[in-house]
N, C-alpha and C positions, 0 to 999 in steps of 0.2 A: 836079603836075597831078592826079596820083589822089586828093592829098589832098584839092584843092582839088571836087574832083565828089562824092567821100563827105560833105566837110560842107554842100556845098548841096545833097543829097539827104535828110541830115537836118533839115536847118534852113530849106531853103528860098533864096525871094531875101535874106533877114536875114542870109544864110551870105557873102552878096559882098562883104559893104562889111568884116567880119573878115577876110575872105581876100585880100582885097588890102590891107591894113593889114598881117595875116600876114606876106605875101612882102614889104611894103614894108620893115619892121620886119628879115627876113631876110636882105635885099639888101643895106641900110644897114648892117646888124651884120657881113655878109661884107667888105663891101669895107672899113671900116674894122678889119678885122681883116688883110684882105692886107697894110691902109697900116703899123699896124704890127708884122706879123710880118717884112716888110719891113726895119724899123730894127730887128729884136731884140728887142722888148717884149714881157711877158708878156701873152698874150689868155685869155680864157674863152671855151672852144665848150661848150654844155650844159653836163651835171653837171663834166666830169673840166676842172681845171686842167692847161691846157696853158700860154701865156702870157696873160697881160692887162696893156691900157692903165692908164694912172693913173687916179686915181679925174679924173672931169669932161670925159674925153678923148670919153667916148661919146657921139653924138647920142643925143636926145631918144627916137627908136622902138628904138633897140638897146636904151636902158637899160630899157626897158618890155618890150623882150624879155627883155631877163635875168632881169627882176624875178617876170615869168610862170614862168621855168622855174624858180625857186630856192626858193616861196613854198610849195610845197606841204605842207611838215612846219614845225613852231616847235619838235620835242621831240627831246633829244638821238640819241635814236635813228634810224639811217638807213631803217628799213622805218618802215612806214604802220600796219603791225599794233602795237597793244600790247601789250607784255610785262609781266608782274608784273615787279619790280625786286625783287634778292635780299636789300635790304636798304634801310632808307630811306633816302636822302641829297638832296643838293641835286638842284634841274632849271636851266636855263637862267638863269632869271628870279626865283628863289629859293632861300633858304639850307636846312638841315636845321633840324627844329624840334624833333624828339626824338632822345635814343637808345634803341636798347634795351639791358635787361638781359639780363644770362645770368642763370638759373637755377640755381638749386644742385640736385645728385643727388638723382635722385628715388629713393631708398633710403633705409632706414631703420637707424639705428644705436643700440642698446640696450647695456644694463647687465643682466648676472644672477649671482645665485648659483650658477646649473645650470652645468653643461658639458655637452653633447648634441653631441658628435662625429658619432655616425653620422646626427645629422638634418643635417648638412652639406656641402656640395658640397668647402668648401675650408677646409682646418682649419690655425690657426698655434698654435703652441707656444713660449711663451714662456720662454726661459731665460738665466740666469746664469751667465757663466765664474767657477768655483772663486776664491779668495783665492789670492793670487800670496804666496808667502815671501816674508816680509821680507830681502831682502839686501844692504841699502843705495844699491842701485841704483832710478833715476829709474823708480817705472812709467809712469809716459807715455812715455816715451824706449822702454821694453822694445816698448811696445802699438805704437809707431812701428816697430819692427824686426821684427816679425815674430815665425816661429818660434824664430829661431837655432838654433844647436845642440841645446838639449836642447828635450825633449817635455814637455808642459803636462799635466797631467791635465784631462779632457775632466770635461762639465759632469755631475752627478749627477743625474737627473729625478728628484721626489718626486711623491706627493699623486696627481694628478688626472692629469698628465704620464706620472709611473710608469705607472698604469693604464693608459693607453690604447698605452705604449708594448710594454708586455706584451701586450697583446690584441693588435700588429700583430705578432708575434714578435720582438720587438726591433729593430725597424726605424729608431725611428726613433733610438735606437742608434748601431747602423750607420752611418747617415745623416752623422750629426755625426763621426763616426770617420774616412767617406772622406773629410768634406769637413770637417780640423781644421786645414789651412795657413789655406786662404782665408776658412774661419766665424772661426775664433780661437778656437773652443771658445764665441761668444758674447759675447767680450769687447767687442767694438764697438757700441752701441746702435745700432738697426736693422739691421745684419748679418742675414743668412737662408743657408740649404741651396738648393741646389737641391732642386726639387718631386718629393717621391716618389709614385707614381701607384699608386693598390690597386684592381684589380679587383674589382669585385664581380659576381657572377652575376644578373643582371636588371635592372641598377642600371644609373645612369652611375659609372664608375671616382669612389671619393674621392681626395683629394689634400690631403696633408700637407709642410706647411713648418716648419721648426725657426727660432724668431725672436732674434735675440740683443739684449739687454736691459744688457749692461755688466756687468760685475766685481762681483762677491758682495760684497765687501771695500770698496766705493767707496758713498758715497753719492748718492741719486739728485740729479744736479744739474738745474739750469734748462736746459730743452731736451732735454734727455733722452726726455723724454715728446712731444715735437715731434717726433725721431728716429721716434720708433717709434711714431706717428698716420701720418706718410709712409711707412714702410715694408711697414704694414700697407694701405693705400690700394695704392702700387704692386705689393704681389701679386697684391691684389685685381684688380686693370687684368690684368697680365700673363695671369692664368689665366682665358682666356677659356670662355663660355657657364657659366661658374660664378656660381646664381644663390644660394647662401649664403654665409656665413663664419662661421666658431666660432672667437675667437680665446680664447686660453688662457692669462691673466697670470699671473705668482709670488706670492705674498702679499704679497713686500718692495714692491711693486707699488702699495697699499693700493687705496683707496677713496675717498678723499676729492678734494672737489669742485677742487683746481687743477690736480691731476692725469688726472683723468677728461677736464675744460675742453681742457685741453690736447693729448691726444691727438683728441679730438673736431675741436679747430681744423684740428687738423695732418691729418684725415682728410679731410674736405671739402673742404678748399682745394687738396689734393692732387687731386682731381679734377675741378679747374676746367679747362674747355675753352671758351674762345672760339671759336664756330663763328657768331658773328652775320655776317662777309663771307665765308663759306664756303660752296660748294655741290657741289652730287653725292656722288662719293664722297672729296672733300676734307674734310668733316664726320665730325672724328675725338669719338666718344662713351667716354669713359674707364670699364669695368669697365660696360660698356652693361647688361651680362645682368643683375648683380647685384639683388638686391632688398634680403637683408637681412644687417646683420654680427652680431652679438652677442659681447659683450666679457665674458668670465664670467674670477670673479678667484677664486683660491685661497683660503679663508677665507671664503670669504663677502661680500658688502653689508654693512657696517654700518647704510646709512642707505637704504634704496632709492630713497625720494621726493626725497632729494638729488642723491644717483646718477643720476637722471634728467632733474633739473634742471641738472649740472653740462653734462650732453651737449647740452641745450636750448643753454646761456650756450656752448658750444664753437660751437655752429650757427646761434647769435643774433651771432654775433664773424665768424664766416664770411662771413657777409650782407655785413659791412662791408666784407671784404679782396678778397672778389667783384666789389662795386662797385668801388673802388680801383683793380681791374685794368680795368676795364669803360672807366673813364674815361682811363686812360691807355693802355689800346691803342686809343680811337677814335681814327679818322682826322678829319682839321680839315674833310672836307666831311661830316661827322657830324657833330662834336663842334665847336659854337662857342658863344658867352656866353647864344645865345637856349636851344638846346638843353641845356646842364647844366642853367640855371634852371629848365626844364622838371621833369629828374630831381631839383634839390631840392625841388620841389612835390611830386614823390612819394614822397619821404621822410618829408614832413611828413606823407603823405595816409595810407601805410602805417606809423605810427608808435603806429597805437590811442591817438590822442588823446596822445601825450607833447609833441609836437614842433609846434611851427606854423612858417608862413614868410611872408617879408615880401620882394620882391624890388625894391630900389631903381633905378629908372631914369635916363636921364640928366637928366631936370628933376630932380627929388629930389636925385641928387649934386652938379650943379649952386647946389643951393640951401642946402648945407652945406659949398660950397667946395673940393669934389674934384679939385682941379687938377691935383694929381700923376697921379692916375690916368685923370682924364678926358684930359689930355695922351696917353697911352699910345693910349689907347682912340678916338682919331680916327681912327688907321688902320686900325681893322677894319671889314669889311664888317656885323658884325652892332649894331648899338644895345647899349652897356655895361648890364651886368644887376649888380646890386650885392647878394647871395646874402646874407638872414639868416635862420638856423636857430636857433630857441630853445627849447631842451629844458630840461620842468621836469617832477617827478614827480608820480607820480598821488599819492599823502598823503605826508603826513608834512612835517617842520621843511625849510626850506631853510638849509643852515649854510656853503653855500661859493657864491660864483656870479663864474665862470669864463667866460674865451672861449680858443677855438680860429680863428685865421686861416688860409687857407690859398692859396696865391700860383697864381691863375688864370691863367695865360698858353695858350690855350687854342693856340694855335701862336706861334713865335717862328722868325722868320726874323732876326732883330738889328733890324729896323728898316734906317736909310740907313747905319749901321755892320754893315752886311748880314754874315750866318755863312759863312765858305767853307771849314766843315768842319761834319759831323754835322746838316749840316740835315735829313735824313730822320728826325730820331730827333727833332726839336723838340715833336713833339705829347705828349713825357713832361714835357712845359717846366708842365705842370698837375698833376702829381705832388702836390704841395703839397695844392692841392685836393681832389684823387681820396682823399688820407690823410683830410681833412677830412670830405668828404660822406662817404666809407667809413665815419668811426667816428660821424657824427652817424647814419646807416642805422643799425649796431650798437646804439648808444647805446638809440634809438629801441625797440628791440625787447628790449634786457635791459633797461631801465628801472631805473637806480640810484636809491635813495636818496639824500635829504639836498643832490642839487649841481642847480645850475641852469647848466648853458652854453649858450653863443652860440658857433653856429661860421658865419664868417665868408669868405665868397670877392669879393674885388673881378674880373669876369671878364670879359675880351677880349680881344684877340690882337694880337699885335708887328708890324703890317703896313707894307708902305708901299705910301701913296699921295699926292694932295696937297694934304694935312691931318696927315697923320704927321708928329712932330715930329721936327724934324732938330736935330745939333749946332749947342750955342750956346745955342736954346732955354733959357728961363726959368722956370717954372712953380711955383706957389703952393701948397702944402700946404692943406690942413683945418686946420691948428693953425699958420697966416701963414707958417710957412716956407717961404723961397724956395731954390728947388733950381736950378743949372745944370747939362743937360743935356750932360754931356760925351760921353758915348756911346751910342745909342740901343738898345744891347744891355745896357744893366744897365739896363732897364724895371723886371725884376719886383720890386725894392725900390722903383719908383715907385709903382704899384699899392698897395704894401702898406704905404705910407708912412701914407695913408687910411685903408687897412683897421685901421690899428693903431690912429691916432685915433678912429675911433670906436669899437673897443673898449676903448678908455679913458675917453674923456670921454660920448659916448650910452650905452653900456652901461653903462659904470659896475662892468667888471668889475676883480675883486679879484686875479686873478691872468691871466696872458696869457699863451699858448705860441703861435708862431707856424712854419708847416712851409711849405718852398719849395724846390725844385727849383734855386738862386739862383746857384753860384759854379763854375766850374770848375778852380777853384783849389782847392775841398774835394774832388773827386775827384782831383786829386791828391795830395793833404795823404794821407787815408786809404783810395781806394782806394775800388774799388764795391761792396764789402761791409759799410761803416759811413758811418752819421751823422757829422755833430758838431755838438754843441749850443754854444750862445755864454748864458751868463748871468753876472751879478754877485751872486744869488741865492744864498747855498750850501744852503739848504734847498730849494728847488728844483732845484739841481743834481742833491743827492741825489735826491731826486723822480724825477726823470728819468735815473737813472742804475739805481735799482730794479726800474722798468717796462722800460728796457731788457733788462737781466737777465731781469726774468719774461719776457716776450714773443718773443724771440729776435730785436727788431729791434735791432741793433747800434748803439750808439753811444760818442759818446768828447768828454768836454768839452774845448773849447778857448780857449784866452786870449783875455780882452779886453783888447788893447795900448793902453792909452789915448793914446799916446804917437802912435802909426798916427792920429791926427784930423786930422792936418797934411796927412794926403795928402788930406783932403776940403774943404780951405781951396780961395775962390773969390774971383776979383778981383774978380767984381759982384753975388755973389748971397751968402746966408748962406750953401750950401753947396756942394759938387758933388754929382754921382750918384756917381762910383767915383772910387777913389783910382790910383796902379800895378800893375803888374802883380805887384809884390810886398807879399805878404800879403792878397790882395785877398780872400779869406773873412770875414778880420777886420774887414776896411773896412766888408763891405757891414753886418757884424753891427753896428760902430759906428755906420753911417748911421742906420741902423733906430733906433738907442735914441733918436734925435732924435723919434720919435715917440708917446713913451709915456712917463707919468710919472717920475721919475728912483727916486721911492721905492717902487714899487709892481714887484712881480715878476715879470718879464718873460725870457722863453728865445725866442731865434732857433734854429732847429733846420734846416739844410742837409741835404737829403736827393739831393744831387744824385746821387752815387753810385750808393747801393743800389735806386733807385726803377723801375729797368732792366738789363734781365739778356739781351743778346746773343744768347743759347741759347733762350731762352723769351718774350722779350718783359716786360710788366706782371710785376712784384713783389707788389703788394700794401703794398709798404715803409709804414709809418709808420700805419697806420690801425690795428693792433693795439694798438700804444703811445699812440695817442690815446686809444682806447678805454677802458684798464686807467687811464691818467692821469686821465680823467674822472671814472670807476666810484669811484677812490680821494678822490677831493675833498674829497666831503661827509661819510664817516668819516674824513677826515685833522682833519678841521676840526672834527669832535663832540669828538676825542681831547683836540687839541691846546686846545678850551674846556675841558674834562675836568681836561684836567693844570692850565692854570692857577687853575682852583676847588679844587684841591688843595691850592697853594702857598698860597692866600688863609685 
């Protein structure tokens, strides 16, 4: 009743013919709600589900009552007010259309001749454990055991070391003395001391770490200088409000540019923090205070202007293994085929002219017969984006022109052969990709000589709805092969079946590496710490057995069983998608060669493994080896015209 006098006080006589509509509409919604709270059904009173009828049960005024109270927001949010949103993603009624980047450390990492300890907040010292006597015994085996029994002589500071170790009274000495079980005297590359703290009178206290570098006696191998780019990064983290670094290498150490590269890489990636769905004080900033490190080496710079340039190429490499992670830790309401396409537009855009892009939609693959993939790609919610990245240099000869694939499954639930294990962890199912646009960003920005590639992503997601293809399905390749859908969980050799046809026949490229996330069966084989590559290539094997080595992304070639094709035999179509459960890496690598020249050299590269790390999350996996594989192309290929004008 009070209501009914406050709104005809507002509104007048126009107030009675609502108000009795009102109550009538309230009347009819009540009693149809006694009839069936009555029988047990579920009704709606206002906001909160209590029970409600089935849908159709309502008269005509209740339903118009409901529709009154439910109508006032369309935005996911239950208040009226709007909020900034911590981070872009989907709304209701639309998908995400970008993501963002992480940035790299806004600090600065140089090369000098000098050593300037006291202009530094936090000083490392780089040293060698002594040459171990020869006694016939394994030193790897020794370096595994520890002390044992006898005592090692502790390492000798020379040079620049000496001096400073003398100015602190022998400190840092000392240092290595109490702490020779656990340091090793240095013999483990990246090994450290505990932080000894110097007061100074007016000052902030300096602080000094003793860094260990490996065995006098041993040669510096691959990784090594990775060792101790992380090492140096996580002290830098650990010693907070420390906004220098003066680090302090041995001679043996040198200067020259793969080594510089190297620890540069290993610096910066070392302090990647994904903080784009993070907020307050969840938003962790690694070594925040820092501003600047400076890396001064015993002997001198040889070269300065390379010195500088190699830290450039370590921080141009970074770029790539950044993005990498970017893409595979987004989440699928972030990250779907509209939004990567997005970020390869800005690859192209921040490429200073090396890079353009081209992003094929679904008429375009349609009208080159992408069946395999466009199959795939009816169950996602987002329109298939079909990613071409074409990197070419600013002068000079092009002498190699190459592609890079990399397998888009931007989520994978299996399809109607649905995952009932690790589906949380499917959005690494783009891995392949993230290695892809990672080293086409890198590429982009060290701008090699001499090679042209094309890096390739076919992208859209393993869904089901009802257009997803289910088993039994038939579907037609780009190059007329017909594929039988046997399981709607080995998608991503569908995808890529496409992607590999046209980088053979539209591209016209001369050599093919292709990287995917693809087998569960190669995280068995070897474990999450390595790759494995499938080629019939032995020059290429090599190839990719070198870059592994340099890069420190693991890998290990594996057989191509010719004999395993039988498991891909089809009673109605030329092929299947997967073979058994036995050998099944191999299978998918043999599928795959069905789509690429037979003479022409091609590597399937499974990175299912290593491209996710339990403890951390994104890798970074395979976008460094992309990178150095690229960089290498167009001098592999001046060499090898080189040598054969030799022979002639």
């Amino acid at each position: 009743m009070r209501l009914s006098l406050a709104l005809m006080a507002l509104f007048g006589r126009n107030a009675s013919a609502f108000v009795a509509r009102h109550h009538h509409a309230a009347a009819a919604a009540a009693a149809t709600a006694g009839r069936f709270s009555a029988r047990g059904l579920p009704v709606r009173v206002g906001p909160e589900v209590v029970n409600q009828p089935p849908s159709g049960f309502f008269p005509a005024a209740a339903a118009s009552h409901r529709i009154m109270s439910s109508s006032s927001s369309t935005s996911l949010s239950m208040s009226s007010k709007k909020k900034e949103a911590p981070f872009e993603t989907w709304s209701f009624d639309a998908h995400c259309k970008a993501m963002e980047w992480t940035p790299l450390p806004s600090l600065t990492l140089t090369v000098s001749s000098e050593f300037a300890p006291l202009d530094a907040d936090l000083v490392l010292v780089g040293v060698f454990a002594p040459a171990k006597e020869d006694n016939g015994d394994d030193d790897d085996e020794d370096d595994d055991k520890g002390d044992g029994d006898g005592e090692e002589d502790p390492p000798v500071l020379t040079g620049e070391a000496r001096a400073l170790d003398e100015k602190l009274g022998g400190a840092l000495t000392d240092l290595m003395a109490e702490n020779a079980k656990a340091f090793k005297n240095g013999s483990t590359a990246g090994s450290s001391t505990p932080t000894l703290r110097v007061a100074v009178p007016g000052s902030k206290a300096k602080r000094y770490v003793v860094l260990g570098m490996g065995r006098e006696d041993k040669d510096i191998e691959n990784g090594t200088m990775t060792k101790i780019g992380k090492s140096i990064a996580s002290k830098c983290d650990a010693e907070k409000k420390a906004e220098s670094c003066a680090v302090l290498l041995p001679s043996k150490v040198g200067s020259d540019a793969d080594t510089l590269s190297e620890i540069s890489t290993a610096f910066y990636s070392t302090l990647y923090a994904d903080n784009r769905y993070r907020t307050g004080d969840k938003v962790t900033t690694p070594a925040e205070d820092l501003k600047t490190v400076t890396l001064s080496l015993e002997g001198g710079v040889s070269d300065q202007s390379s010195a500088d340039a190699a830290i450039k190429y370590g921080e141009g490499r970074t770029m790539g293994v950044s993005l990498c992670k970017d893409i595979v830790n987004a989440p699928h309401n972030v990250l779907n085929s509209e939004s990567l396409a997005e970020s390869a537009k800005r690859i192209a855009k921040e490429s200073n002219g090396t890079i353009t892009c081209k992003i094929l939609g679904k008429k375009e693959c349609e009208a080159r017969g992408m069946g395999a993939y466009l199959g795939v790609a009816r169950g996602s919610e987002t329109e298939p984006q079909f990613i071409h990245l074409t990197y070419k240099p600013r002068k000079g000869d092009i002498n190699s022109k190459v592609a890079v694939v990399g397998k888009g499954l931007l989520f994978d639930t299996g399809g109607y052969n649905i995952k009932t294990a690790m589906m949380e962890l499917m959005k690494f199912d783009c891995g392949g990709s993230a290695a892809t646009l990672g080293a086409a960003r890198a590429v982009g920005q060290l701008a090699p000589e001499g090679v042209e590639c094309h890096f390739l992503v076919a992208a859209c997601e393993n869904m089901i709805n009802d257009r997803a293809v289910v088993p039994s399905d038939i579907l037609t390749a780009s190059n007329g092969k017909t594929i039988e859908v046997i399981n709607t969980d080995a998608e991503g050799r569908l995808t890529l079946a496409d992607a590999l046809v046209y980088a053979d026949k539209e591209v016209g490229a001369e050599r093919i590496i292709e990287l995917s996330t693809l087998t569960g069966a190669m995280m068995v084989s070897l474990g999450k710490e390595i790759c494995g590559f499938f080629t019939t290539d032995d020059d290429l094997a090599k190839e990719l057995e070198d870059v592994s080595k340099k890069t420190g992304d693991k890998s290990w070639r594996m057989p191509m069983a010719k004999e395993y094709n039988d498991q891909l035999k089809s009673k109605v179509a030329d092929m299947t998608n997967c073979g058994t459960r036995y050998g099944g890496a191999i299978t998918a690598a043999l599928f795959l060669e069905n789509f690429v020249s037979k003479k022409k050299p091609f590597a399937h590269i499974d990175i299912a493994g290593p491209v996710w790390s339990d403890k951390t999350g994104a890798t970074g996996f395979g976008a460094k080896l992309v990178t150095e594989w690229v960089t290498r192309q167009g001098q592999l290929k001046k060499e090898e015209t080189e040598e054969e004008k030799k022979k002639d």
